[in-house]
C-alpha positions as CSV (number, residue, x, y, z in Angstrom):
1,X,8.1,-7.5,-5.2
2,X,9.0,-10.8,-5.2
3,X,7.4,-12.1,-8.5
4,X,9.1,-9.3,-9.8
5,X,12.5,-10.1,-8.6
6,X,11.6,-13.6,-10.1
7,X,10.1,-12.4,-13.3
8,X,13.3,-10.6,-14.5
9,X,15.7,-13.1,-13.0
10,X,13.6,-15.5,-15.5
11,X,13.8,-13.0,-18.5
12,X,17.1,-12.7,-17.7
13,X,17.5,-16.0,-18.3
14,X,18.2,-17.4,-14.8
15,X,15.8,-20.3,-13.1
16,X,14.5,-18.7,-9.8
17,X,12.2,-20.4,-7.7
18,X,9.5,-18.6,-5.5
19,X,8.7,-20.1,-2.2
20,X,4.9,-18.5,-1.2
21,X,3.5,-19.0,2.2
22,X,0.0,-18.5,0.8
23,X,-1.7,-20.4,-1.2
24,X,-2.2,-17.9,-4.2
25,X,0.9,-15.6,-5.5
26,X,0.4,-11.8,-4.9
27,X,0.7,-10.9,-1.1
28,X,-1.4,-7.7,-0.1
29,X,-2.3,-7.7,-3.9
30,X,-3.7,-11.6,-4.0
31,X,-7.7,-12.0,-4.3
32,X,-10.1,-13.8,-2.8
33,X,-13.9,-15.2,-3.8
34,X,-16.3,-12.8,-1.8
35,X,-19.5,-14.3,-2.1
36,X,-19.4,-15.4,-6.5
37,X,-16.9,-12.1,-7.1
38,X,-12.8,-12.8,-7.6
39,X,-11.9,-9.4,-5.7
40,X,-8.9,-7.9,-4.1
41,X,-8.8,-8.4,-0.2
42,X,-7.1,-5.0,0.1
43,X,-7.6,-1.9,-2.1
44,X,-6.0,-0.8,-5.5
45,X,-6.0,1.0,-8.0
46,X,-3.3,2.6,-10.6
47,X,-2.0,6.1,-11.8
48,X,-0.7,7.8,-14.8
49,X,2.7,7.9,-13.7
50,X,3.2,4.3,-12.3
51,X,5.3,3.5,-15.2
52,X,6.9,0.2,-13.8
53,X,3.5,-1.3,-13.9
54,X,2.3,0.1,-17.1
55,X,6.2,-1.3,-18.7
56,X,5.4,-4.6,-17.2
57,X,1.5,-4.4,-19.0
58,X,3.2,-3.9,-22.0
59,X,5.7,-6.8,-21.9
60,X,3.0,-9.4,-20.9
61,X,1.0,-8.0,-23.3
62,X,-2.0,-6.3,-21.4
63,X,-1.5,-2.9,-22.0
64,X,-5.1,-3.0,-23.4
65,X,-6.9,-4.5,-20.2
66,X,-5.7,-1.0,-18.7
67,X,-8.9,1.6,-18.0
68,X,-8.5,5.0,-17.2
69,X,-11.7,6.4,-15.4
70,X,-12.4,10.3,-14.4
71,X,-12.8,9.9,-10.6
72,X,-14.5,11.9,-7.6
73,X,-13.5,12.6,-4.5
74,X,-15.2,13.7,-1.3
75,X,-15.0,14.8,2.4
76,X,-17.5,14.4,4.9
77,X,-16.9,16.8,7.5
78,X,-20.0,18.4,10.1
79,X,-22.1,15.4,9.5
80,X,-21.6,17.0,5.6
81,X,-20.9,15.5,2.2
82,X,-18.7,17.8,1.0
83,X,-16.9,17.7,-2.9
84,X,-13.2,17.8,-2.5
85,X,-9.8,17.2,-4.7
86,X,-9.7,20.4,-6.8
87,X,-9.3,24.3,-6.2
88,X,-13.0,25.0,-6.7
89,X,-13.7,22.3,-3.9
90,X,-11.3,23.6,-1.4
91,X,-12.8,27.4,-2.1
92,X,-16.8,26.3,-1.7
93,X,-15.5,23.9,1.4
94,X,-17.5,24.7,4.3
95,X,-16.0,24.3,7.9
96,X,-12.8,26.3,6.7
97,X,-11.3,30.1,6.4
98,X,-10.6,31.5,3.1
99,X,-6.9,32.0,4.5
100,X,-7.1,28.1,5.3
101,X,-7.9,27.6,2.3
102,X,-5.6,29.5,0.4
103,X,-2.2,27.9,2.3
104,X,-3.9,24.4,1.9
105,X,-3.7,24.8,-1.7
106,X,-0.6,26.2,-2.3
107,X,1.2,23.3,-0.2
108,X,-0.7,20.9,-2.1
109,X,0.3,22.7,-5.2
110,X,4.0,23.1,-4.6
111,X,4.2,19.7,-3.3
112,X,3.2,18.0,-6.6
113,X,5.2,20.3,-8.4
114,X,8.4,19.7,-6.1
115,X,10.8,16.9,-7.4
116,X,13.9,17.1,-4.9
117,X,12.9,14.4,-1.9
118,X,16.0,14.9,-0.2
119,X,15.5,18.6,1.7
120,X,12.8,16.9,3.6
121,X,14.0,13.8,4.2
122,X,15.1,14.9,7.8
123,X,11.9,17.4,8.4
124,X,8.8,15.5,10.9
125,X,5.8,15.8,8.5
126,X,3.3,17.1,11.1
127,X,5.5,20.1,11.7
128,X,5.9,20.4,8.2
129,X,2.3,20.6,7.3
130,X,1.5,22.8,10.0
131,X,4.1,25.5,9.0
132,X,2.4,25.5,5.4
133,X,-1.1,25.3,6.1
134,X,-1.2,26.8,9.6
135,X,-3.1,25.4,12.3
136,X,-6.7,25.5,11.2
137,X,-6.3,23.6,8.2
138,X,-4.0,21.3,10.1
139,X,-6.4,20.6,12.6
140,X,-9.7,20.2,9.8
141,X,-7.9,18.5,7.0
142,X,-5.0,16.9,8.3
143,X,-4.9,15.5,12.1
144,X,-7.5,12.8,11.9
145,X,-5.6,11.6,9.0
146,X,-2.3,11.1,10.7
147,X,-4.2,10.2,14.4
148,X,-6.4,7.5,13.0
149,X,-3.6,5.7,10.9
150,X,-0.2,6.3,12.7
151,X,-1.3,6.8,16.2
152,X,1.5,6.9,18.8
153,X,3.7,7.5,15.7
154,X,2.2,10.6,14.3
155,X,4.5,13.0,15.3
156,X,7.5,10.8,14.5
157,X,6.7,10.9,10.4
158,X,9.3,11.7,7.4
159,X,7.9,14.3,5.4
160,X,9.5,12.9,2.4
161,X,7.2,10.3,2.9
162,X,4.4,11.9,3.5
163,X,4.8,14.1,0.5
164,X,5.2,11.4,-2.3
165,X,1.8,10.5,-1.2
166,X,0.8,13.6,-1.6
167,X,2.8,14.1,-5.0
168,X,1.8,10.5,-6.5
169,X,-2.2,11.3,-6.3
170,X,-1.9,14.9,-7.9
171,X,0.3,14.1,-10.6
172,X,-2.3,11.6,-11.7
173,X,-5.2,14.5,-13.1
174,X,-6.2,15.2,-16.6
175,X,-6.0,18.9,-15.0
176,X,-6.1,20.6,-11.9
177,X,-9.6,20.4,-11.9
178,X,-9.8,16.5,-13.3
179,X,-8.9,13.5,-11.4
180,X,-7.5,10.2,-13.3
181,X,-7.0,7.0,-11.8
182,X,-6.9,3.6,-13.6
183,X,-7.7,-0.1,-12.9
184,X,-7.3,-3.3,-14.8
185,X,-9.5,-5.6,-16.4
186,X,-9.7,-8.7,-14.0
187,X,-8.1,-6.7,-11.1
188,X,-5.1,-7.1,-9.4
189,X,-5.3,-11.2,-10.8
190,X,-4.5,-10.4,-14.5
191,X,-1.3,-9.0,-13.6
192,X,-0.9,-11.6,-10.9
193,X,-1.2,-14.4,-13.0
194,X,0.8,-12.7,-16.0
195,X,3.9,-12.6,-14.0
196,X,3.4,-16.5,-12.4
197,X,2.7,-17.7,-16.4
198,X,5.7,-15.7,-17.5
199,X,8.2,-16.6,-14.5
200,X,7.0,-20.2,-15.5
201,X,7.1,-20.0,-19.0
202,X,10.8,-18.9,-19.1
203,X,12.0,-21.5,-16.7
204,X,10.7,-20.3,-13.1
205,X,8.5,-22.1,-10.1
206,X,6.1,-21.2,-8.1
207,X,5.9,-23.4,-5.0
208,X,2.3,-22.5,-3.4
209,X,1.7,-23.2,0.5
210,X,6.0,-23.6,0.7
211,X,6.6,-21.4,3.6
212,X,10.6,-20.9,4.1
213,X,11.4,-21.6,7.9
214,X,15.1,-20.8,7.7
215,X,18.0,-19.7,5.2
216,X,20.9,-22.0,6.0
217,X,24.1,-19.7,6.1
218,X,27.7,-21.1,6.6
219,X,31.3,-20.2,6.2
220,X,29.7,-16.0,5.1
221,X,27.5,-17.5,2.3
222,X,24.5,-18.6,1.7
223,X,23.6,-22.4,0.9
224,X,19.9,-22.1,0.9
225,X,16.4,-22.6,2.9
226,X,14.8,-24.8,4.9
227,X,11.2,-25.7,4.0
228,X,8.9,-28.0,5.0
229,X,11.8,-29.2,7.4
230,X,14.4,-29.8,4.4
231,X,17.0,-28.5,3.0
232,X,16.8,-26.6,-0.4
233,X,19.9,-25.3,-2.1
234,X,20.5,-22.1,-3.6
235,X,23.4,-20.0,-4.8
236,X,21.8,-17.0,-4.2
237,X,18.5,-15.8,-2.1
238,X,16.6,-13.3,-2.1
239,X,13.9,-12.5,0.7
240,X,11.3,-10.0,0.3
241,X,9.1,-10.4,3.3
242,X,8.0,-8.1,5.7
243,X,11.5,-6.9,8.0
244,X,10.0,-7.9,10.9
245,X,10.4,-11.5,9.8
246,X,14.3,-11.4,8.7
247,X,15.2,-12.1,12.2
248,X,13.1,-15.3,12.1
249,X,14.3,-16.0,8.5
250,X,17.8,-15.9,9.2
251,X,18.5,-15.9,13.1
252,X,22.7,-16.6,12.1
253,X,23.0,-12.8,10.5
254,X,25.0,-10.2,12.6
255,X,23.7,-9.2,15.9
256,X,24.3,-5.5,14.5
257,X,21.9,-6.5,11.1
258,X,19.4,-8.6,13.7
259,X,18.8,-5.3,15.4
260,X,17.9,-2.9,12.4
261,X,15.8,-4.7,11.4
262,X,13.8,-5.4,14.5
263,X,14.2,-1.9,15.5
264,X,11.8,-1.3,12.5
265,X,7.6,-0.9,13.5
266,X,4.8,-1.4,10.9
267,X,1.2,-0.4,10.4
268,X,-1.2,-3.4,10.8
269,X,-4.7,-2.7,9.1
270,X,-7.8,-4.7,9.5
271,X,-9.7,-3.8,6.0
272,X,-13.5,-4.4,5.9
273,X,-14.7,-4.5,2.7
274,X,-18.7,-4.2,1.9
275,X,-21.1,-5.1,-1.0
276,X,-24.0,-3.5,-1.4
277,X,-27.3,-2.8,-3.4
278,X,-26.8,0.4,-3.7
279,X,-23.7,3.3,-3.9
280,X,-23.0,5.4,-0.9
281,X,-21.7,7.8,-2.3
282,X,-20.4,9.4,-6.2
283,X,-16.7,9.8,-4.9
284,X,-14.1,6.7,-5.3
285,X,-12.1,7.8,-2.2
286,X,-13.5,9.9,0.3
287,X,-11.9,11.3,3.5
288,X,-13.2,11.4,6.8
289,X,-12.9,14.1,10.2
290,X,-16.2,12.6,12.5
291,X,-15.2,12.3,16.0
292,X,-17.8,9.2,16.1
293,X,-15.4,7.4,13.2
294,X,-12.1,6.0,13.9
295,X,-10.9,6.0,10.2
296,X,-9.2,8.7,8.2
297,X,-11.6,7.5,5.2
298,X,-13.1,4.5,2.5
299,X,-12.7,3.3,-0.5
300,X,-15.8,3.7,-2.5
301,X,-13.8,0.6,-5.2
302,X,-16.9,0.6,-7.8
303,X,-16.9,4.4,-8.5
304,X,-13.1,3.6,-10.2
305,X,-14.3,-0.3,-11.7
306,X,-17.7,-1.1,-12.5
307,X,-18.9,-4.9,-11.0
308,X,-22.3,-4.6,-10.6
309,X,-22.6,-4.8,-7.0
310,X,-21.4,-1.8,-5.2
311,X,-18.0,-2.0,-3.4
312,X,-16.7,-0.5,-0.9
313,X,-13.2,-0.9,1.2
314,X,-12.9,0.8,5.1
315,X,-9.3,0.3,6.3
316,X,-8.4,0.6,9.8
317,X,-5.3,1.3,10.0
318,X,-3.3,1.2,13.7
319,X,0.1,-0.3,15.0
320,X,-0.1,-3.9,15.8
321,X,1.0,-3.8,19.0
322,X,-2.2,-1.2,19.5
323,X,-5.5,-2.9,22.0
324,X,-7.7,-2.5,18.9
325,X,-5.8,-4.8,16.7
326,X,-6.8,-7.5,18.9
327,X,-11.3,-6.5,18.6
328,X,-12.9,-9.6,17.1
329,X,-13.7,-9.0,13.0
330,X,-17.7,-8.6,14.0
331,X,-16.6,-5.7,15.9
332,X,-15.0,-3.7,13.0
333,X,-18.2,-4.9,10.8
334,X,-20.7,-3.7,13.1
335,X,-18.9,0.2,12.8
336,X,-18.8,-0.2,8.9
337,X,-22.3,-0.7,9.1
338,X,-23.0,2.1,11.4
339,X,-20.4,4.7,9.3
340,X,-21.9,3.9,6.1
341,X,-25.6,4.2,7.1
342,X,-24.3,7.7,9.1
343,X,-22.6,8.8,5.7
344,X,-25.9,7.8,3.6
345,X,-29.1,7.3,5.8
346,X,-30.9,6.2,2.8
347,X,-28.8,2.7,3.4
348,X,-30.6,0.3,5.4
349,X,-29.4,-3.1,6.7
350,X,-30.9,-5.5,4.1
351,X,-28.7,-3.1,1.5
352,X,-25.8,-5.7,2.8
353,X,-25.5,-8.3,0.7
354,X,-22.2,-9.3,2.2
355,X,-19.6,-8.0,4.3
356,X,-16.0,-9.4,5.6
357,X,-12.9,-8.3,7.2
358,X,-9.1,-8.9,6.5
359,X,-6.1,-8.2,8.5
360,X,-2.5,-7.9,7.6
361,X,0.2,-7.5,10.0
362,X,2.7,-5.8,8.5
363,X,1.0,-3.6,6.3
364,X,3.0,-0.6,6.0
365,X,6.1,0.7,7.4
366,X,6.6,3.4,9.7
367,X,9.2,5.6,7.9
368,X,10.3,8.2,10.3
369,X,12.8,10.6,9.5
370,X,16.0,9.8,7.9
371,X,14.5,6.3,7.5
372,X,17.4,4.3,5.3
373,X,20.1,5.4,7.7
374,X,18.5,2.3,9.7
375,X,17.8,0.4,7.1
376,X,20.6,-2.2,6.2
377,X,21.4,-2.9,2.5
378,X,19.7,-5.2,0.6
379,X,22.9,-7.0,-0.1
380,X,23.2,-8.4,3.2
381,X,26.8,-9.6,4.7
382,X,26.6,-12.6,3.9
383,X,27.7,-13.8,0.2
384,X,24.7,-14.3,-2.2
385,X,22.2,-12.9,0.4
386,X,19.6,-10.3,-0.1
387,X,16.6,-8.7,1.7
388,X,14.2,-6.2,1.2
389,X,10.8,-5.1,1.5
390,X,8.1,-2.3,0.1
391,X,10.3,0.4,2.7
392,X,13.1,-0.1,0.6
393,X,12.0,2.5,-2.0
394,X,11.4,5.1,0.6
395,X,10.0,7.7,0.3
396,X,7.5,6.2,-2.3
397,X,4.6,4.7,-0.7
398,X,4.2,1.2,-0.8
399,X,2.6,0.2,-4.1
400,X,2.3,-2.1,-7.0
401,X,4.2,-0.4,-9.9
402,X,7.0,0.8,-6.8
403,X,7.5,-3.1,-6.1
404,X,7.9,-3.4,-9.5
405,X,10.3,-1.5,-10.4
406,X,12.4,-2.0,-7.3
407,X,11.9,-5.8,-7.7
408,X,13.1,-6.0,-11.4
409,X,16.3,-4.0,-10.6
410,X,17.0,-5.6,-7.2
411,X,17.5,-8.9,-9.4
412,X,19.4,-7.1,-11.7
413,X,21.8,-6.2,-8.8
414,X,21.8,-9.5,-7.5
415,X,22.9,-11.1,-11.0
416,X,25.5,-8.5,-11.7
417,X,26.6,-9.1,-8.1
């Protein structure tokens, strides 16, 4: 979000300057060398109707490094492989009622069909689901889902947001039977680095390893941020870290402003991801209901993009504040190991060629129902001030082409401001 904010400011003629923490541009979307292969520490991948992204490929002139790849999905359920993702999967799926089966699909239908967010942007999502699919398919398909990302917050869930997840996915199918996703030549680093050469070429900086410590506010404006322990002056800035570090950012905002956005609670996720000699499976994502596995499912990455080795992603998702955030890496390793070789006993342990685990924080928000009411505008009360993070396009999941397109206008507002 933040290269994109800077990336149209730049266009726009205007000489922004991005302060990253990191050393590398790019956040959750940023790579890392794992073992000889440039990869994404976290998971993406791209769909049909992420047309902010697909815009921005166009501009930087990439639109042809785009692939679009017929995918599989999968469920293992009963210590079973089973297909899953289209009507002839949900009819031969075994562990489930033909009356299940029936209201499964037809929420899933009319929820990629619906277009009006609002009705349910005050309904709990759990309640929601069970109404539609009834308890059955609630309890097979659904509850290990919510319990093993959300936790203590399951029942607490917008069902807005919950169903643009649900929306995003099937609107991206050649058919109802036909899955489409997409990925991009060089990964998530192509675009990455398209953005950086382009906020650069047109005037922009990047300031790599710059953490911002403070933004200096007097008199009801802003006159800039403290890094490094000096003063840098702005006219206007524009934060787009996660909330729970506004309060840090700028301790001299309204008490009232101080508290929404500490009153706001995030999904941290510890994200093993795998090479190995061999596939586990055919399916790119495949969901998981195995009382011996705390995750709702894996990314199997090389059944989207082709690399040679096999790749695959295990998220564990959980509040940060939860005892399990704080297990040693080795511990989370040591159950990807076991899952996958449960899922596929043909793997064995010397079909690990490497394995590593990442955390972030604040991974996700936790948008519960009428979420924005606590939210405080972007422009912030204080003259040439702005904040915002991935929640702020609620109910759209966080994603790349949403950060996009939010970004890009958010610096239009800003300007015109």
């Amino acid at each position: 979000m933040g290269l994109a904010v800077a990336y149209q400011l730049a266009l726009d003629g205007h000489q922004p300057v991005v302060f990253e923490a990191d050393d590398r541009v790019g956040g959750m979307t940023a790579t890392f060398d794992f073992n000889g292969l440039d990869i994404e520490r976290y998971y993406h991948f791209h769909c049909t109707s992420d047309t902010a992204f697909l815009q921005v490929l166009e501009e930087l002139g990439m639109a042809e490094k785009m692939r679009w790849v017929e995918t599989k999905m999968g469920y293992w359920y009963q210590n079973r492989l089973q297909p899953w993702g289209n009507p002839i999967a949900l009819l031969k799926f075994k562990g489930l009622s033909l009356v299940a089966k029936v209201r499964y699909g037809l929420h899933a239908f009319l929820s990629v069909k619906r277009d009006d967010w609002k009705p349910l942007d005050r309904v709990e999502a759990t309640g929601w689901i069970r109404r539609w699919v009834g308890a059955e398919a609630y309890e097979v398909l659904w509850r290990r889902l919510f319990d093993y990302k959300f936790y203590d917050y399951t029942d607490n869930l917008s069902a807005a947001w919950i169903w643009s997840r649900i929306r995003r996915i099937g609107r991206s199918r050649y058919s109802l039977f036909r899955e489409k996703l997409g990925y991009l030549e060089g990964g998530s680093s192509t675009l990455l680095q398209g953005l950086a050469n382009a906020i650069r070429n047109n005037g922009g900086q990047i300031r790599l390893k710059s953490p911002a410590s403070k933004v200096v506010i007097e008199d009801g404006r802003v006159r800039g941020i403290m890094v490094g322990g000096e003063m840098e002056a702005f006219d206007k800035v524009v934060s787009t870290v996660p909330l729970p570090y506004v309060s840090r950012l700028m301790p001299d905002l309204p008490q009232s402003i101080l508290d929404k956005f500490n009153n706001k609670k995030n999904i941290a996720v510890v994200c093993v991801i795998a090479k190995l000699k061999k596939p586990v499976t055919e399916n790119f994502w495949l969901n998981i209901n195995d009382p011996e596995m705390d995750i709702p499912g894996l990314v199997e990455y090389t059944n989207l993009r082709p690399l040679g080795e096999h790749i695959v992603y295990v998220p564990f998702y959980m509040p940060g504040e939860h005892p399990k955030y704080s297990e040693s890496d080795e511990a989370f390793i040591s159950k990807v190991k076991r899952y996958l070789k449960k899922i596929n006993p043909a793997l064995s342990d010397s079909d690990f060629l490497d394995i590593r685990a990442s955390r972030y924080r604040y991974a996700q928000p936790i948008c519960e129902p009428g979420y924005m009411d606590g939210v405080p505008d972007a422009m912030l009360p204080v003259d040439g001030l702005w904040a915002a993070d991935t929640s702020y396009y609620y109910p759209e999941d966080r994603g790349i082409s949403e950060s996009i397109g939010f970004g890009r206008n958010l610096a239009k507002r800003v300007v015109k401001r």
